[in-house]
Chimera marker file (.cmm) of the C-alpha trace (Angstrom):
<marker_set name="trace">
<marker id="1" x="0.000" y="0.000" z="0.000" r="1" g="1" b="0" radius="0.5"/>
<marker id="2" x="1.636" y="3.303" z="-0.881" r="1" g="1" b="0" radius="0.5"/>
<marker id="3" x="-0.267" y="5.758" z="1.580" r="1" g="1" b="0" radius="0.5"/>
<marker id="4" x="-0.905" y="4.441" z="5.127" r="1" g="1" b="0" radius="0.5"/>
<marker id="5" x="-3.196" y="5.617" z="7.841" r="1" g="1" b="0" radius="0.5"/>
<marker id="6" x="-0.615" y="5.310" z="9.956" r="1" g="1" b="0" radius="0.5"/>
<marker id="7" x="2.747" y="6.119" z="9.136" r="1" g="1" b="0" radius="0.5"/>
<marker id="8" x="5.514" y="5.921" z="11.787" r="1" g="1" b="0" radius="0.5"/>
<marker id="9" x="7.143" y="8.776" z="12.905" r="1" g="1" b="0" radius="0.5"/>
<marker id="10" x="10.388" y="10.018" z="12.182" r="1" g="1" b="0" radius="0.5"/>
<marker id="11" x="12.276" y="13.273" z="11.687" r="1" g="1" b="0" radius="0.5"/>
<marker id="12" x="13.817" y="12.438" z="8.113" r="1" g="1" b="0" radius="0.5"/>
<marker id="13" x="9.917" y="12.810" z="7.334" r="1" g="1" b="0" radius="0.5"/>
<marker id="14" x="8.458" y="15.696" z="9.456" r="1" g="1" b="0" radius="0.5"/>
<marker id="15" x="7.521" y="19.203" z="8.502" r="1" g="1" b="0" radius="0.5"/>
<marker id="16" x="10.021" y="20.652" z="10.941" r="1" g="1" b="0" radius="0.5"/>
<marker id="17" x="12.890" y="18.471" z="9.885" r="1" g="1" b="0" radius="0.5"/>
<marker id="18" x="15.695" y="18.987" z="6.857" r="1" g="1" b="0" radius="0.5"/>
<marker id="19" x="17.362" y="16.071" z="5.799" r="1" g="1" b="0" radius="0.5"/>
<marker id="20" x="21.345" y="16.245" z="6.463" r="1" g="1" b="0" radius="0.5"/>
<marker id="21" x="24.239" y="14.208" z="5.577" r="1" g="1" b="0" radius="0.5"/>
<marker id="22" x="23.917" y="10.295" z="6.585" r="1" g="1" b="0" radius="0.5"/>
<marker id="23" x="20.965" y="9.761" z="8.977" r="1" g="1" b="0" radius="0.5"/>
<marker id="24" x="21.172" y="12.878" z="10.583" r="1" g="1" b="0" radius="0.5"/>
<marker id="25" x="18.268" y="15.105" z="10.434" r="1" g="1" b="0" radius="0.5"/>
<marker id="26" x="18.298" y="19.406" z="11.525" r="1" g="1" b="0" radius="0.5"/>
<marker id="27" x="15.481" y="19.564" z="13.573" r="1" g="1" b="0" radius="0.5"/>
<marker id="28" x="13.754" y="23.218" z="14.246" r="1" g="1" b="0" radius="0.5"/>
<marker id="29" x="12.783" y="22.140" z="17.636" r="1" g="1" b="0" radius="0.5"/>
<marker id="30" x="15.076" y="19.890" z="18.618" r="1" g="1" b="0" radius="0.5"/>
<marker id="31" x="18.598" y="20.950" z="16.647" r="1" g="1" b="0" radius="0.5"/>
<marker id="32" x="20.884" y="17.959" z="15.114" r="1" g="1" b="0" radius="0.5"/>
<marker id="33" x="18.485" y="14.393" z="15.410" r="1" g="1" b="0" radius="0.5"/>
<marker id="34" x="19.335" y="10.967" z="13.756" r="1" g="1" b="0" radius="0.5"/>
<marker id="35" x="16.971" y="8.556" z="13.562" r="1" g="1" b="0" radius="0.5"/>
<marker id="36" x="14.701" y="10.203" z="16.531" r="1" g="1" b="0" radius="0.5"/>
<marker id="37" x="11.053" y="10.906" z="16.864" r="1" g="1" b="0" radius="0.5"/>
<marker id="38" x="9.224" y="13.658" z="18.963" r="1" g="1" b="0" radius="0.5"/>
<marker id="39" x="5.747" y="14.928" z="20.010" r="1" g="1" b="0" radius="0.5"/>
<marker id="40" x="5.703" y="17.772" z="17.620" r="1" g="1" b="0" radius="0.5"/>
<marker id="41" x="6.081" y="15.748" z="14.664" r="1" g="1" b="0" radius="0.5"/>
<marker id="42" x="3.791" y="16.704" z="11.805" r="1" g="1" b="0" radius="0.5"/>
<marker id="43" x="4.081" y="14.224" z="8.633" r="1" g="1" b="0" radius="0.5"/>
<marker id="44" x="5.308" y="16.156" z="5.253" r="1" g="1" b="0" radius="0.5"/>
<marker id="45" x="4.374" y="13.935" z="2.242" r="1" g="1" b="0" radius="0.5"/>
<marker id="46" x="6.504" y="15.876" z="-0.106" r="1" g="1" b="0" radius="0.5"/>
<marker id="47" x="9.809" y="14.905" z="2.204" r="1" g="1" b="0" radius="0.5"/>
<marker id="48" x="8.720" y="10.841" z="2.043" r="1" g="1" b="0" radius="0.5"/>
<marker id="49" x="10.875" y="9.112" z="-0.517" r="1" g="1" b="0" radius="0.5"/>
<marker id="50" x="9.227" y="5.838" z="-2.531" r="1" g="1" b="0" radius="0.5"/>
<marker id="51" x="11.206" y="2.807" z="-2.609" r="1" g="1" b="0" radius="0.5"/>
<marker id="52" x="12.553" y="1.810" z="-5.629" r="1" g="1" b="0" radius="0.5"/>
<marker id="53" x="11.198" y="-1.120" z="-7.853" r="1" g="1" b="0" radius="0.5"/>
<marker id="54" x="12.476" y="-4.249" z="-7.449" r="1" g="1" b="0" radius="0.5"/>
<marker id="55" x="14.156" y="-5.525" z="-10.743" r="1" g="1" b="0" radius="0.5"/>
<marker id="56" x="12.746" y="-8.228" z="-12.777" r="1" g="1" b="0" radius="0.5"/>
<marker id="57" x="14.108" y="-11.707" z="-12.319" r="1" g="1" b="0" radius="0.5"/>
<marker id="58" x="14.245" y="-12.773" z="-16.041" r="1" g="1" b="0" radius="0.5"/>
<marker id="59" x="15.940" y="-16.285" z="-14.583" r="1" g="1" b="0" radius="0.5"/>
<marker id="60" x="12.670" y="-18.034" z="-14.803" r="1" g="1" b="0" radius="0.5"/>
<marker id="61" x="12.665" y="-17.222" z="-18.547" r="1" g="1" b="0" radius="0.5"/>
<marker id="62" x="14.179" y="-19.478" z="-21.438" r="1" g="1" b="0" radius="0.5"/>
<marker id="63" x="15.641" y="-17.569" z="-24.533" r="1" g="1" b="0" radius="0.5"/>
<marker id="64" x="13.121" y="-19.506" z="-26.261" r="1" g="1" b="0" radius="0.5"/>
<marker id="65" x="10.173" y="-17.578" z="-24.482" r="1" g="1" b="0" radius="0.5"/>
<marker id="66" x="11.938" y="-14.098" z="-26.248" r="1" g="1" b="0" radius="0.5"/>
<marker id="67" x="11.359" y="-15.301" z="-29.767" r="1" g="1" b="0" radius="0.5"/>
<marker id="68" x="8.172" y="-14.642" z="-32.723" r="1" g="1" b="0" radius="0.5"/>
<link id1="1" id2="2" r="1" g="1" b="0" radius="0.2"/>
<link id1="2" id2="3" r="1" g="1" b="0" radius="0.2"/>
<link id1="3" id2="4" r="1" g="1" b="0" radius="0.2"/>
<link id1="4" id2="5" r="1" g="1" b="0" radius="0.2"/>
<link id1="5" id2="6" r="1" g="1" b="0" radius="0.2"/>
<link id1="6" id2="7" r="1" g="1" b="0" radius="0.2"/>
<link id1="7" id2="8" r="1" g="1" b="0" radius="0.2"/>
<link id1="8" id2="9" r="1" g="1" b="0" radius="0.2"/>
<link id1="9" id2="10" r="1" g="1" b="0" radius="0.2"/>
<link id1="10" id2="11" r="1" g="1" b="0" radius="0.2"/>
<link id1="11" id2="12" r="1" g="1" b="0" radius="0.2"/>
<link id1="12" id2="13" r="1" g="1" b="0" radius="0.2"/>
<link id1="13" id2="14" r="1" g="1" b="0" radius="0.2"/>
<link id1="14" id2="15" r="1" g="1" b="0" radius="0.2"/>
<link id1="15" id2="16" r="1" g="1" b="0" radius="0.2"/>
<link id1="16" id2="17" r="1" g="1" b="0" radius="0.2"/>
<link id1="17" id2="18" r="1" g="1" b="0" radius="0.2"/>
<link id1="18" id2="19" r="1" g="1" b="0" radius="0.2"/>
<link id1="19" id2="20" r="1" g="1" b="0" radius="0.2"/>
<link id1="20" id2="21" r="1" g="1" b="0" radius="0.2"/>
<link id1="21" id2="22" r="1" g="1" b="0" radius="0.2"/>
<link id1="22" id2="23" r="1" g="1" b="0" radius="0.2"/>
<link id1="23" id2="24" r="1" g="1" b="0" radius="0.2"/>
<link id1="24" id2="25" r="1" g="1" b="0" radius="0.2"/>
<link id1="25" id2="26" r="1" g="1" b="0" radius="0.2"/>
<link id1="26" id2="27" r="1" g="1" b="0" radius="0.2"/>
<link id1="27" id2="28" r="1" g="1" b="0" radius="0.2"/>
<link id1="28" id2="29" r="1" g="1" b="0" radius="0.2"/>
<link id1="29" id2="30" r="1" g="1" b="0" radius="0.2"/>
<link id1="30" id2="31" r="1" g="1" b="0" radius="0.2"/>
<link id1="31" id2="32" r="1" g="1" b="0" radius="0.2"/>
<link id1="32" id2="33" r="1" g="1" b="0" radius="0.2"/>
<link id1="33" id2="34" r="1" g="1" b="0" radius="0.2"/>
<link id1="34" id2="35" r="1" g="1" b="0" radius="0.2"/>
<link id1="35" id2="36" r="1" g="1" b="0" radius="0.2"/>
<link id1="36" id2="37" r="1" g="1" b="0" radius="0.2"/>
<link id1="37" id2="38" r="1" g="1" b="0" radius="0.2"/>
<link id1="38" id2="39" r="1" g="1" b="0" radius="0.2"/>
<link id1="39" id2="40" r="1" g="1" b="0" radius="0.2"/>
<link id1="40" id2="41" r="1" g="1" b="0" radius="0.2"/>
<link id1="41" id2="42" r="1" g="1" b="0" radius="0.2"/>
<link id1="42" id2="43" r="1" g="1" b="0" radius="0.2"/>
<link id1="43" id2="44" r="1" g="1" b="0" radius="0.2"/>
<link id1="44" id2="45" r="1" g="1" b="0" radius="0.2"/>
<link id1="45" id2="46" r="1" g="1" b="0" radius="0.2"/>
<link id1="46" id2="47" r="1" g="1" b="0" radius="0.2"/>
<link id1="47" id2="48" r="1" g="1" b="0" radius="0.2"/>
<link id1="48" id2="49" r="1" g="1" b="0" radius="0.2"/>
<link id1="49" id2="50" r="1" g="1" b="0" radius="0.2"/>
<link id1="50" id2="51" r="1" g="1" b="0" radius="0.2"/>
<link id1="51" id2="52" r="1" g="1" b="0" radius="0.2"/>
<link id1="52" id2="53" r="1" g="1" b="0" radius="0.2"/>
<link id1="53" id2="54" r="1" g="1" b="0" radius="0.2"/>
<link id1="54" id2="55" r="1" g="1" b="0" radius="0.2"/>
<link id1="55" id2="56" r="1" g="1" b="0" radius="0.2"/>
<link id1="56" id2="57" r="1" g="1" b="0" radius="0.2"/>
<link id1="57" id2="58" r="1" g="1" b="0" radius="0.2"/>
<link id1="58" id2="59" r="1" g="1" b="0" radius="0.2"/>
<link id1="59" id2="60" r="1" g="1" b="0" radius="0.2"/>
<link id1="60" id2="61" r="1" g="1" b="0" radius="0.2"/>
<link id1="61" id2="62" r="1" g="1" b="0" radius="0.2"/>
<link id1="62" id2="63" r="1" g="1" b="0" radius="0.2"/>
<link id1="63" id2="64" r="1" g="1" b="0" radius="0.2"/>
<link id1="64" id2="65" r="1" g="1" b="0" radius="0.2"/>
<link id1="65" id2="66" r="1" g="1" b="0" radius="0.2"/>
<link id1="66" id2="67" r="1" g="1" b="0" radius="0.2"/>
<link id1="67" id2="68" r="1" g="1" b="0" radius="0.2"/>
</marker_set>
């Protein structure tokens, strides 16, 4: 499911937090954070980044399934 009713929180993912080097996050309330929640988070969809696709596993495939 790509949107959740509940989404955990985190700072990398909060209105008041900007994404640093690593997993260190500036917080405006709380200064330098990694990897820590507080009570004034407030979810920013914009800052949530998707995972990316898994590749296709063309192993299961013969050469034979390619051709017209």
């Amino acid at each position: 499911m790509l949107f959740k009713k509940k989404i955990a929180r985190s700072c990398a993912y909060c209105l008041y937090g900007t994404k640093l080097e690593g997993q260190q996050t500036l917080c405006a309330k709380k200064g330098v954070v990694t990897r820590e929640k507080c009570r004034k988070f407030r979810y920013d969809p914009t800052k949530r980044v998707p995972l990316k696709p898994k590749a296709p596993d063309f192993e299961q495939y013969q050469q034979s399934d390619f051709v017209l």
